[in-house]
N, C-alpha and C positions, 0 to 999 in steps of 0.2 A: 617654612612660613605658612602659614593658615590665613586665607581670604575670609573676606568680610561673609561669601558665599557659604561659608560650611567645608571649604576644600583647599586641601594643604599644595602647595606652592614649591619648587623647589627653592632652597634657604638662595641660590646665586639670584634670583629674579629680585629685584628689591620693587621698592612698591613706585609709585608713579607720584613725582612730585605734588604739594600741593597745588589746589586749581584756583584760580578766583571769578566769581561769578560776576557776569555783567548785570547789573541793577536794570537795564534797560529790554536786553534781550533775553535773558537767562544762561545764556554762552559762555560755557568752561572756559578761561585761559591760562594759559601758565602760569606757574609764580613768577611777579617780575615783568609780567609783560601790562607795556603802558597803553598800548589800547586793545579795546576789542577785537579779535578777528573775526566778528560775523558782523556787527554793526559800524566796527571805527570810535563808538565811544570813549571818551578818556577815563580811562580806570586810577587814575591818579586819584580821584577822588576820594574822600575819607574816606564816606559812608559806602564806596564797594565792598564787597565782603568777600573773605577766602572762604572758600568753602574746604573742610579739612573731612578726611575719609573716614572717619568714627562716626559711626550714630550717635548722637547724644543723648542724654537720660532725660527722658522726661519730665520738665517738672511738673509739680502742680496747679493745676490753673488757679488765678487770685480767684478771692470771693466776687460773682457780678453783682457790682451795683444796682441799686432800688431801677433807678434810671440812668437808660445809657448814655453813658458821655457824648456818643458819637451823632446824637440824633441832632439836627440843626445845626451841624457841623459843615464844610464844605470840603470835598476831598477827590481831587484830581477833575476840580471844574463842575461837581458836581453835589447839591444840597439833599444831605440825608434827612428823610422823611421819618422810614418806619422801619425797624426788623421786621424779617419776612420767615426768617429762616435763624438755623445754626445746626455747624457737622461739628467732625471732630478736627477739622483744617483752620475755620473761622466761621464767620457770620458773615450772611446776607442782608444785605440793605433794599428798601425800595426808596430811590432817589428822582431828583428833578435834573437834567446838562441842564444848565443855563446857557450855554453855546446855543443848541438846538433847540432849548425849552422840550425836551421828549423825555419820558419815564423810561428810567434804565435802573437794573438791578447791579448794587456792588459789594463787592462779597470783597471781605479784609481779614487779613490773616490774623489768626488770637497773639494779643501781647505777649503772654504765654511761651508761644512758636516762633515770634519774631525774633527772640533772643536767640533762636538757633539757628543758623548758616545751613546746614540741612535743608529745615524748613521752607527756609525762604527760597532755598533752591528748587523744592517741592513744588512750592505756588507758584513760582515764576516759571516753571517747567507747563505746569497744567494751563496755563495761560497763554504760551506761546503753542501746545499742540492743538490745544481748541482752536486756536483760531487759524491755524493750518488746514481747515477743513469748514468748507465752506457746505452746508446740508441742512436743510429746512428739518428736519428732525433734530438737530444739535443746536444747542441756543449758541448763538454766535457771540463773539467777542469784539470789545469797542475799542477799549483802551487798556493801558495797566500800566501802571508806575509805585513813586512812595513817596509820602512827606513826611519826614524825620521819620516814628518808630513805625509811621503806618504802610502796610505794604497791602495792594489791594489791585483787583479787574473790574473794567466795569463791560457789564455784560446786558444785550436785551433782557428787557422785563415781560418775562410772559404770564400774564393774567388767567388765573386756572387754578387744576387742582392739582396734586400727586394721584399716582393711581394709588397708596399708602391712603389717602385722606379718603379717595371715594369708597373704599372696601370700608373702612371704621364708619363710616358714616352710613352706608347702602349693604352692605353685604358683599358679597362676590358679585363679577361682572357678568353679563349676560355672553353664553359660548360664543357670538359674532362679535361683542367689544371685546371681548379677550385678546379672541385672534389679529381682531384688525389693530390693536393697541402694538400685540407681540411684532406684528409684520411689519409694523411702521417703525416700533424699534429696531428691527433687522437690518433694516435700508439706514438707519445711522448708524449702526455698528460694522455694516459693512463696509459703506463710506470707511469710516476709522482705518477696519482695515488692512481695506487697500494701500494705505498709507501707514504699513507696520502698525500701526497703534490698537491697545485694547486696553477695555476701560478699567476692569478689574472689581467694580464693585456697581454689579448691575440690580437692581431690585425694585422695588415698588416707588418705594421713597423718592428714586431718583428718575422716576420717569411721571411724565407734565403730562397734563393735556390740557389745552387752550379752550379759549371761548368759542373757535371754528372749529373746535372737532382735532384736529391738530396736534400730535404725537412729539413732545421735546425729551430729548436724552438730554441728562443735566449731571456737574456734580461730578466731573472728571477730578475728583482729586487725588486717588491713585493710578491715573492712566501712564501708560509705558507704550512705551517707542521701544519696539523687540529689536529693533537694527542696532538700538545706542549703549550703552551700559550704561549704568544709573548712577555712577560717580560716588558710592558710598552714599547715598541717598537712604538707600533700605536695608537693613543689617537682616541678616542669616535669620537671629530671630524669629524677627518679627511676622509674624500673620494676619497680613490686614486684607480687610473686605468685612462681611456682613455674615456670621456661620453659617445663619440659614439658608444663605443665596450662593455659598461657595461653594467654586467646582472642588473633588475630591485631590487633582493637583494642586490646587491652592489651600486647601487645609493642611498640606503636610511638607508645604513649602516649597516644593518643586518648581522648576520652571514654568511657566505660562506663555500658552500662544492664541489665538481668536477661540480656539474650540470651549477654553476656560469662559469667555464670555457665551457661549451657544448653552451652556452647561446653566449660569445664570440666568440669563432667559428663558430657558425652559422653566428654572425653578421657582422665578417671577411668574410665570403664564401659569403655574401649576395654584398658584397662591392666587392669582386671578380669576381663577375657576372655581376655586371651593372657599376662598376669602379667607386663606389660614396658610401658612405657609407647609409644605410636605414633612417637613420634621419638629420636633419641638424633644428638649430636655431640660432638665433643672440647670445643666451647669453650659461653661459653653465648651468644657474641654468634651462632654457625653453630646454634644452638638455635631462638633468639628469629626468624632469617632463616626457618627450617623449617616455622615454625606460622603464618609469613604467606604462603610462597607455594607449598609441598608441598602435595601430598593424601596423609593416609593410606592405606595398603594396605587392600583391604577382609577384614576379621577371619577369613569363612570360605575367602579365599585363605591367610592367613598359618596359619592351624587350620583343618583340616579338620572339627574333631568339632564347634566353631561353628556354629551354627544358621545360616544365610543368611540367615531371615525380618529376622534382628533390625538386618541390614546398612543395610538403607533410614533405617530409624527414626536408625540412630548417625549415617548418612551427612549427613541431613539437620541434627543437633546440630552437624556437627564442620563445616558451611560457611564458606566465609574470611567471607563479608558476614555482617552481621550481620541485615539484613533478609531472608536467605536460609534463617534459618534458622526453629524455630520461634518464632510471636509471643510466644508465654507458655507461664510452668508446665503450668498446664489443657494444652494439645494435648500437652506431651509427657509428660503423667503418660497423658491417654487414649490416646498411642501405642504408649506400654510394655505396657497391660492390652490389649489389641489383638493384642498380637505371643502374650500369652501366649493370650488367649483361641483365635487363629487356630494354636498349637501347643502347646496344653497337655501335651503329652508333654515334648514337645523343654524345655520351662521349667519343669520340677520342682523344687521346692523341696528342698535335701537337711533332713537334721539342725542345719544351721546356723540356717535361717531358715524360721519356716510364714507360711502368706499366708492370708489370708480375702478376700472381694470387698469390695471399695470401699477404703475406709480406716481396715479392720480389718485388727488385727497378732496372732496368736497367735503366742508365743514355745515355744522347748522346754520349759521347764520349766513349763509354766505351759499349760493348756486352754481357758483362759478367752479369747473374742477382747478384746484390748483396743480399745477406740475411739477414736480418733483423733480429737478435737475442735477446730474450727475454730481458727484463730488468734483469741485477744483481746487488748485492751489489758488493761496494767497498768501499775503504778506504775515510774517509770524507778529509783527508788529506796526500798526495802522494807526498814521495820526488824524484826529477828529478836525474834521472841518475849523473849530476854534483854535487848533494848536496849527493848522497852514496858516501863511503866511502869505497878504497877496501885494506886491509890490505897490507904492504910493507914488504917483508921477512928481517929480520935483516940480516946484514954483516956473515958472514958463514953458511946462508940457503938458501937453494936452490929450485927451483918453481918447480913443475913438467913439464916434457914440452907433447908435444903431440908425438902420435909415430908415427914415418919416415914413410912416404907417398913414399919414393925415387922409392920400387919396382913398387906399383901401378903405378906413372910414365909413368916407362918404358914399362909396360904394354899399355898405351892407346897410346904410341908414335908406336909401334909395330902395334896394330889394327888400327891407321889411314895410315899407310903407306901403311898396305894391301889392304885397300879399294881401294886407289887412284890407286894402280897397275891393280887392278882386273876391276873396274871402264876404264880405259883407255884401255887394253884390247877389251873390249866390243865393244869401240867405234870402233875402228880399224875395226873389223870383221862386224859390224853394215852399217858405212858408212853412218851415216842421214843424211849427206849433197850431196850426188849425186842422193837421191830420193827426196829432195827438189826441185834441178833444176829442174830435170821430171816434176813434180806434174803440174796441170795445174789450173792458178790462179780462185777461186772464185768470179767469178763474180758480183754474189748479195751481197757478204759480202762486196767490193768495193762498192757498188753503194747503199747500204743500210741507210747510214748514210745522203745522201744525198734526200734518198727517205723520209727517216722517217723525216728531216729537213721540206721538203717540203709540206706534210703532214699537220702538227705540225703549217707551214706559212698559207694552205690556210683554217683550222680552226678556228682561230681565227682572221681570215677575213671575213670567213662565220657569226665567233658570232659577228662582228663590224659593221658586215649589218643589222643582227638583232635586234640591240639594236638602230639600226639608224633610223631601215623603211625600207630598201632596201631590200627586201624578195626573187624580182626576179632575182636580182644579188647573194645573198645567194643560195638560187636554182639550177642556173646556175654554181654557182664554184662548191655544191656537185657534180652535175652528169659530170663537166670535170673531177673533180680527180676519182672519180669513173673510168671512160672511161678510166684515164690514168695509172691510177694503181691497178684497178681491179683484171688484169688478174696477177701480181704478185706472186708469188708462196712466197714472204718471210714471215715468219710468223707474225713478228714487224709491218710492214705496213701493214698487213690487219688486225692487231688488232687495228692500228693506223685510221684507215680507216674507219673501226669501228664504233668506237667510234664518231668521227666526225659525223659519219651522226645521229647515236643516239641523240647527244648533238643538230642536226637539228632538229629532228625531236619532242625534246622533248619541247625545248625553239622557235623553230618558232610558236606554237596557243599562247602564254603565251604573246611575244613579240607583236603579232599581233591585239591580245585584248587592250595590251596596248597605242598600238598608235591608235587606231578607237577610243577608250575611251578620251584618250585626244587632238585627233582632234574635236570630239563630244562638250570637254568641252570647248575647246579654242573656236570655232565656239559661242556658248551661250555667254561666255564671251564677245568675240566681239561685240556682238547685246542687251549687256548690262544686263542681265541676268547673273553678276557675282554668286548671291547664289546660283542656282541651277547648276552651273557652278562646285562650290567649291563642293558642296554636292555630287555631282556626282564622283569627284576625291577622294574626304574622304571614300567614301564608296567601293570604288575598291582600296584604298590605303589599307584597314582593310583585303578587302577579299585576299588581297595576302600575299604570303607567304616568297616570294623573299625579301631580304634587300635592294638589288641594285633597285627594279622596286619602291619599296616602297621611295626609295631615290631620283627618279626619279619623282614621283608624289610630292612630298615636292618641288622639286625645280620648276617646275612646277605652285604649290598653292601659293610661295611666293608671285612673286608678283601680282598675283590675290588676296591675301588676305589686299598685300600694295594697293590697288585699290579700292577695298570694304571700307575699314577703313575711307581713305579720304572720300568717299562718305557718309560713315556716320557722318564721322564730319562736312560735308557742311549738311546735312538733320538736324541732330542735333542744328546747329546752325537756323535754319531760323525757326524752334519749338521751341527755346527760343527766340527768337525775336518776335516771334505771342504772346509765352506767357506775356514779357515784356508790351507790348499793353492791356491786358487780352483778347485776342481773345483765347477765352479756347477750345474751339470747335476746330476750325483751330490748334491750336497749340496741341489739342489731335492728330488730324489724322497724324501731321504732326511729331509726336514721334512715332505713330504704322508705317508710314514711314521707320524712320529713324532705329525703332526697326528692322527691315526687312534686313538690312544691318551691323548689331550689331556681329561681330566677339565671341568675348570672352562674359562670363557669367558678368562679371564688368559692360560691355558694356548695356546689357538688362537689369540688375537690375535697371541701370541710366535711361533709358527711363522708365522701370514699373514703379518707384518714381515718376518720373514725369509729369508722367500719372494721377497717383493716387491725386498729389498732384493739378494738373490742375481740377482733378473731383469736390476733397474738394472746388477749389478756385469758381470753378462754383455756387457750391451749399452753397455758405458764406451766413450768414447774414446780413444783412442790418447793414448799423454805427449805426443808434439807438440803435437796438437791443446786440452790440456788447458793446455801452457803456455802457447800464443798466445793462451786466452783468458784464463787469469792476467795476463799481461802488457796487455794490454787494458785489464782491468778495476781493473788496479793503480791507476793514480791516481787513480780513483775511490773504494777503497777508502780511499787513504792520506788525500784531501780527508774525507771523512768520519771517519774517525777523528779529526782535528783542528777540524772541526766540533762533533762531541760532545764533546769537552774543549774546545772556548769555550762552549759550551753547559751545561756543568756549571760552569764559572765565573764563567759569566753577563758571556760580556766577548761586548757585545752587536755592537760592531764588526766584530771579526774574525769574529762566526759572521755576519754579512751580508757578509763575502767572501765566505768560503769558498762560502756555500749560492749566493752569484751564481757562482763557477768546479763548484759542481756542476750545476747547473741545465743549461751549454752540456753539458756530457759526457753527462746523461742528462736530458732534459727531465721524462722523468715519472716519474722513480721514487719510490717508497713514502716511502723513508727521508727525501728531501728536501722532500717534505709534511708530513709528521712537524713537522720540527723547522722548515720555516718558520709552521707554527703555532703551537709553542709559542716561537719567535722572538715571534711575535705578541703574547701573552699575557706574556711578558715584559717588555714593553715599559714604561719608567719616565720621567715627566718632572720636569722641574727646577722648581721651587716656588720662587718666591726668598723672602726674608728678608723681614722687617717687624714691625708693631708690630698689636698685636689689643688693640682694644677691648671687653674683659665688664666687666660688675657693675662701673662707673666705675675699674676697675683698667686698667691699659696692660701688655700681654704681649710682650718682645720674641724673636721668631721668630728661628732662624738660618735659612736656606735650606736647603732636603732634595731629596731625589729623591720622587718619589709613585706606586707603580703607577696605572699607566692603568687597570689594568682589577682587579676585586676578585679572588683569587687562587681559582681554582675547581678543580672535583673531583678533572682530570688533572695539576696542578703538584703539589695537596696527594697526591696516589696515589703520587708519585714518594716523598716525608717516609715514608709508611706502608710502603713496598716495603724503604725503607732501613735497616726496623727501627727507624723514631720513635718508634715508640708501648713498642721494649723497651729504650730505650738513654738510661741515666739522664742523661747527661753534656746531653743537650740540653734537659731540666727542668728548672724552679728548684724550690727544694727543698719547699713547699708543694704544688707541681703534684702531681710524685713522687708526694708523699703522697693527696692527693687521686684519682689516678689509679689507685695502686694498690689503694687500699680500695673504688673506685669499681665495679674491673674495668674500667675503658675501656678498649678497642683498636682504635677507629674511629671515624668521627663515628655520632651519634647516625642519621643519617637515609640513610647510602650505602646500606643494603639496598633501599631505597624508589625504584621505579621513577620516580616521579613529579621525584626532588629529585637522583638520582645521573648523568645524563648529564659528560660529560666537560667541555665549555664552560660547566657551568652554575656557579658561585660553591656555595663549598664550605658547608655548611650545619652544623647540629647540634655546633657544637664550642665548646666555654667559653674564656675568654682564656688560661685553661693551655696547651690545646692550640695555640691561635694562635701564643703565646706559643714553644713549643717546635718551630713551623713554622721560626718564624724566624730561632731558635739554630740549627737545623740549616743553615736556607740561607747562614746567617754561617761554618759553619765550613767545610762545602763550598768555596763561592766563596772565603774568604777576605775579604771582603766587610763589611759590618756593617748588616745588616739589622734592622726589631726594626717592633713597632707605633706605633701615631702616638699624638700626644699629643690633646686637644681641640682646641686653640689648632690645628696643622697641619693638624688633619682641615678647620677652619673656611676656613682660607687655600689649601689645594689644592681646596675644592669648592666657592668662592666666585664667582658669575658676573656679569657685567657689571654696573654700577650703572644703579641707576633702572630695570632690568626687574623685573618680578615674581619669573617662571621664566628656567631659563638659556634655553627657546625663546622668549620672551618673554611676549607676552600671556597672560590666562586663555585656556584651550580647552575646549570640550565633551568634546575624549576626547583625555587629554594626550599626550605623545608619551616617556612616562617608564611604567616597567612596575611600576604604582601602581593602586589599585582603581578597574575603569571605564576599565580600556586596555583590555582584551580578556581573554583567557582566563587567570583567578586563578591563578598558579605564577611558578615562580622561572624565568628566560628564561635565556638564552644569556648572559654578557657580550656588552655591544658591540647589541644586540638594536636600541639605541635611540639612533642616532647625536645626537638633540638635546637629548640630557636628558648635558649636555657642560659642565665648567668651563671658566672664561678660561684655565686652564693646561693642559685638553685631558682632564682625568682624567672618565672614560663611570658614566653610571649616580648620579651626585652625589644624585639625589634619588630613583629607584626602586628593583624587585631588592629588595638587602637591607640592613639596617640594616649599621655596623660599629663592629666591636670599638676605643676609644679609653680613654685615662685620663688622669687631673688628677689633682693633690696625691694619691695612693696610691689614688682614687678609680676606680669604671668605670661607663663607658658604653657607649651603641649610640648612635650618632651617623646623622640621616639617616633617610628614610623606606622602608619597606617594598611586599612586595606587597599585603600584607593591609589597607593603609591608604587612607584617600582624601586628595588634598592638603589639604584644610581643616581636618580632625582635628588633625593637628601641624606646626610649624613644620620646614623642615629646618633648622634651626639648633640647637635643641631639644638640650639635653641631658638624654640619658635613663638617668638612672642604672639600675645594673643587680647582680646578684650575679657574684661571677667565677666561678661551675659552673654558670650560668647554658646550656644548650644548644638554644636554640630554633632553630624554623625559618623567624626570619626575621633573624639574626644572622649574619654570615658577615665579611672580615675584608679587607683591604689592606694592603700590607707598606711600609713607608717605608726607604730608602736612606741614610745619612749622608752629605755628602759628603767630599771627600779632606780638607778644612782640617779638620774639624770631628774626624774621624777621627786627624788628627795631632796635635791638639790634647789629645786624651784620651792 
């Protein structure tokens, strides 16, 4: 038997009754059973749901209406206002409790999704762990319930952005928002946890921040409980999360524990930094390849105004292992306060976000530090003040009331009245308004505001000179304001005063380098000397350290580099023109020319080609000699082409001529290694007919052909090159569909260096794709190819009677590639010449399982590498899902023969 996980079962283990979820808690209980065990609910009810151990198929979501039904609706106490939001789980709402009158957000599961027991188990799961976890970083959870198809939570409303919305809107965050964003998500994902949980899909989108400054993790809707198994929730499948933000274990399906989310967050923080996430491809299957075997660019290569300190810290998150990276929350919350403490400058907090030490937050609006309290439990399920219940005293009982406040009263009416007496008093005898008049006005306090204005006006005159050229007009205004407000005694203006000359003194050498540098260059430019023109600006672009100067040299190299280009397309042009003529010589020089003007690296490779290729064309042979070796090599050429067309027809005879009359002509060439390998792996034997006995029923077999060997990486690569995976005619029309919702366009596991070698049995693909291996090598060949039934698989893998195994006896270390041969992976076909049926077909009982079907039914027939022989029978029929795509499933193609063929 094969798990829902990817891994085969022994066939005695049978699977675990169905479960039914409580509509209230989320709590598995057995089939059959009448209440809850974690709340006592009565599950008698209709509308509880079995939750059954199949992932279900997706369907497709209805079209959304103009306008949503659901707005001005009321649902679980609560009136929907606006969408705020939408995943791929359900939509957010921003609503009104009428219980509390307070704005809360409620996120409802898509109609869609509600049809599915899965699903619903999904959203009732993520509802009940959020609110398991009480942390001012995690938006907390209020209520959750359903009324008829609506299943929904109602969760705090936090007013803000996504860090997603401020990057599109602003650009990247500044290195202190980054960090302090990163470090406040830490502190909720550590929270989690603590408490087994990890969130699985952390990124930009799902991280908040509030009107205080204030950091919310949001949008657990794949979050796991590592202690629980997930009840058929998540099939083998599926890869969910976000590619860009997925750790390299969760692209390739593996298990997940907290470091998977450390991996995220780095990849969020790294996308924080440069306002783009660390990878990008066209597809997302060249995505998911990227974050298992690239390394990111380091930040303060890609940005230069990027801090460098903070490179180690991210480098060490963003590691492909996962024991590489850090062990837990704790080391990487103390590496971020680290980075800032060792560059407190460089990690200033702007107006977005204030930091306090430890695991205090002060927000902008707001002065006060907030505290940050530990994680606690709470109730997985909290009823709202409107849904208690507060007892009503029967008719002749009476409440307690509270006692008479009347004396106190009278008491604080008594001491406010003394005050005001005693208070007015004062003033009387005081008189602050007859030593006002006296006083005699300040003068600088007047005139201060206009001074420090003025100040303020002619500094940033002074910096508009120097970013201009005008150094001696700069010059000039420090020493009048000097002269004019020198002598000043206020303290604001001579610290205004200050500074201004500071800010002169420190940006006039900097500004002045700048513009001798690029009148330098512009002067060479002029005189036609663009490259060293450009080269000169690149290299004082790199040495500086300013944004603005470096900004200023780009716009600059524009269009000097728009100048150079053209010149290299007219040089370029009049070097294939020479070439055209064969002036090889002239048309050499006239590429190291144009190479001289060659911008981009595309650019120079095209001339080195060209080069290269005018060398060969120099040094050709003469036509005679070009034809006697045509003529030579012809009937080699001709045998081979006739080779590859039996080869592509799979007429397995004539390509064992041919490759024997190519063999004498050239003993070792490429081509005829090639194809007497995959000669090799072609190879099909005859099965014959008979009768199969199962379950006291008698099955009569026709005879078939059987690959010898299970069809592996390089015959399936041929299917994929041919455009299998975009060419509906060779799917059935389920496949299709499952394919195309699925996104498949490859097996599940070719990126994986471990499982994609060439000889090795093709891995990771469900009986769709088998299935449409096969339609294609049927219409190819002309042929009729297709998968085996049980019955077949049982009579071509059947080995001598009265042995145990087809090598015979038990052995201490079998000779089949099964757990306790040698090193756990998927082998070569052929690996194991004695793990062999009576009809010659390799591999019957190790390797990998394969794809079979009964009555409309599917199996994996056959044992694996992951298995020991005593665990399961190879006889064993192991039923299975047909999207089933594990890694120890792989497939053999069956042959009809010609009667059987003519017969249809």
């Amino acid at each position: 038997m094969i798990s829902e996980t990817g891994i085969m079962v022994p066939g005695c283990i049978r699977e675990r009754p169905m479960a039914t979820t409580c509509f209230k808690c989320g709590e598995e209980n057995k089939d059959g059973a009448k209440y809850c065990s974690q709340c006592a609910t009565d599950l008698s009810d209709t509308n509880v749901l079995s939750s059954d151990r199949t992932t279900p198929t997706l369907a497709r979501a209805e079209p959304v209406p103009l306008v949503d039904p659901l707005i001005g609706k009321t649902v679980g106490g609560c009136i929907i206002e606006a969408k705020i939001g939408e995943g791929g789980m359900g939509a957010v709402y921003r609503g009104t409790q009428t219980s509390l009158e307070r704005t809360v957000a409620i996120k409802i599961l898509s109609p869609h999704l509600a049809r599915s027991k899965s699903y619903i188990t999904r959203f009732l799961r993520e509802s009940k762990i959020v609110a398991s976890i009480k942390h001012p970083n995690i938006v907390a959870v209020h209520d959750r319930g359903f009324e008829g198809p609506v299943y929904y939570f109602i969760m705090e409303y936090i007013e803000g952005l996504t860090v997603s919305d401020i990057i599109s809107q602003h650009g990247a965050l500044s290195p202190g928002d980054a960090l302090e964003v990163a470090r406040q998500a830490a502190h909720a994902l550590g929270a989690a946890a603590a408490k087994n949980i990890i969130h699985r899909d952390i990124k930009p989108d799902n991280i908040m921040i509030d009107k205080t400054g204030l950091v919310k993790v949001t949008d657990f809707g794949l979050v796991k409980n590592t202690t629980e198994t997930t009840g058929g929730i998540t099939a083998a499948d599926d890869i969910m999360g976000t590619p860009s933000y997925m750790s390299p274990e969760q692209c390739r399906g593996a298990t997940l524990d907290h470091r998977g989310d450390i991996y995220s967050l780095g990849m969020s923080l790294y996308a924080m930094l440069l306002g783009s996430p660390a990878f990008q491809a066209e597809s997302t299957h060249g995505l998911l390849m990227k974050q298992v075997d690239e390394k990111p660019k380091p930040t303060h290569e890609v940005d230069r105004s990027v801090p460098e300190a903070v490179w180690p810290v991210l480098e060490r998150m963003l590691r492909k292992k996962p024991e590489d990276r850090f062990p837990d929350w704790r080391s990487v919350i103390d590496a971020f306060d680290g980075i800032r403490k060792e560059n407190p400058d460089a990690f200033k907090c702007t107006g977005m976000l204030h930091r306090t030490p430890s695991s205090r937050f002060t927000g902008v609006s707001d002065t006060t530090p907030v505290t940050l309290p530990p994680a606690v439990d709470r109730p997985a399920f909290e009823l709202l003040d409107a849904d208690k219940t507060t007892p009503i005293a029967p008719p002749g009982d009476t409440i307690a009331e509270a006692p008479p406040r009347r004396k106190w009263s009278i008491f604080i009416i008594n001491l406010i009245a003394a005050i005001v007496i005693i208070a007015a008093v004062i003033l009387v005898i005081t008189k602050p308004w007859q030593k006002q008049q006296t006083q005699k006005p300040d003068t600088n306090a007047k005139q201060e505001p206009k001074e420090l204005t003025e100040v303020d006006r002619v500094a940033e005159d002074v910096k508009n000179d120097l970013e201009n050229g005008r150094f001696d007009d700069a010059m000039k205004k420090i020493k009048d304001m000097r002269s004019k407000h020198g002598d000043k005694k206020n303290k604001k203006t001579a610290e205004k005063l200050e500074s201004a000359e500071n800010m002169y003194k420190e940006q006039e050498p900097v500004w002045r380098k700048f513009h001798i540098t690029s009148n330098e260059a512009q002067k060479l430019a002029n005189s036609g000397d663009i490259p060293t023109a450009l080269k000169q600006l690149q290299e004082a672009a790199e040495k500086s350290v300013r944004p603005k100067i470096r900004l200023r040299f780009d716009q600059i190299m524009k269009p000097m580099q728009h100048r150079l280009h053209n010149r290299f397309r007219r040089e370029y042009e009049k070097a294939r023109k020479l070439a055209l003529r064969s002036k090889w010589d002239n048309a050499i020089k006239a590429w190291r020319n144009a190479k001289r003007f060659a911008i981009t690296r595309k650019d120079i490779a095209t001339c080195d080609n060209a080069i290269a290729l005018a060398k060969q064309k120099k040094v050709a042979p003469s036509a005679p000699a070009v034809a006697a070796r045509h003529r030579k090599d012809e009937p080699f050429t001709r045998l081979l082409a006739d080779a590859l067309k039996a080869y592509k027809q799979r007429d397995i005879g004539s390509l064992e001529k041919h490759l024997a009359e190519l063999s004498r002509i050239k003993t070792n060439a490429k081509e005829v290694k090639d194809l007497r390998k995959k000669l090799k792996l072609e190879t099909m034997v005859l099965v014959p007919g008979g009768k199969n006995l199962a379950g006291g029923k008698t099955t009569k077999v026709p005879p078939f052909y059987m690959g010898v060997y299970e069809v592996t990486n390089l015959q399936f690569g041929e299917f994929i090159k041919a455009g299998g995976y975009q060419t509906r005619k060779y799917w059935s029309r389920r496949g299709w569909s499952w394919k195309t919702r699925s996104y498949v366009t490859a097996p599940r596991f070719l990126a994986v260096p471990q499982f994609n070698r060439p000889e090795q049995p093709v891995i990771g693909i469900s009986w769709y794709e088998a299935e449409a291996y096969c339609k294609w090598l049927s219409v190819t060949t002309g042929k009729r190819y297709r998968l085996p039934t049980v019955d077949e698989y049982k009579r071509a893998a059947a080995w001598k009677k009265g042995s145990k195994w087809p090598w015979g006896k038990e052995t201490k270390r079998p000779p089949a590639n099964v757990r306790g041969s040698g090193r756990m992976t998927v082998r070569n076909v052929g690996s194991f010449p004695k793990d062999k049926s009576v009809v010659g077909c390799l591999d019957v009982i190790g390797n990998v399982a394969e794809w079979c079907s009964k009555d409309q039914k599917f199996y994996a027939c056959g044992c694996s590498w992951m298995l020991d022989l005593g665990s399961i029978k190879p006889s064993t029929e192991n039923p299975v899902q047909v999207t089933m795509r594990s890694n120890q499933i792989g497939f053999r193609c069956v042959r009809e023969t010609k009667k059987k063929a003519k017969g249809k």
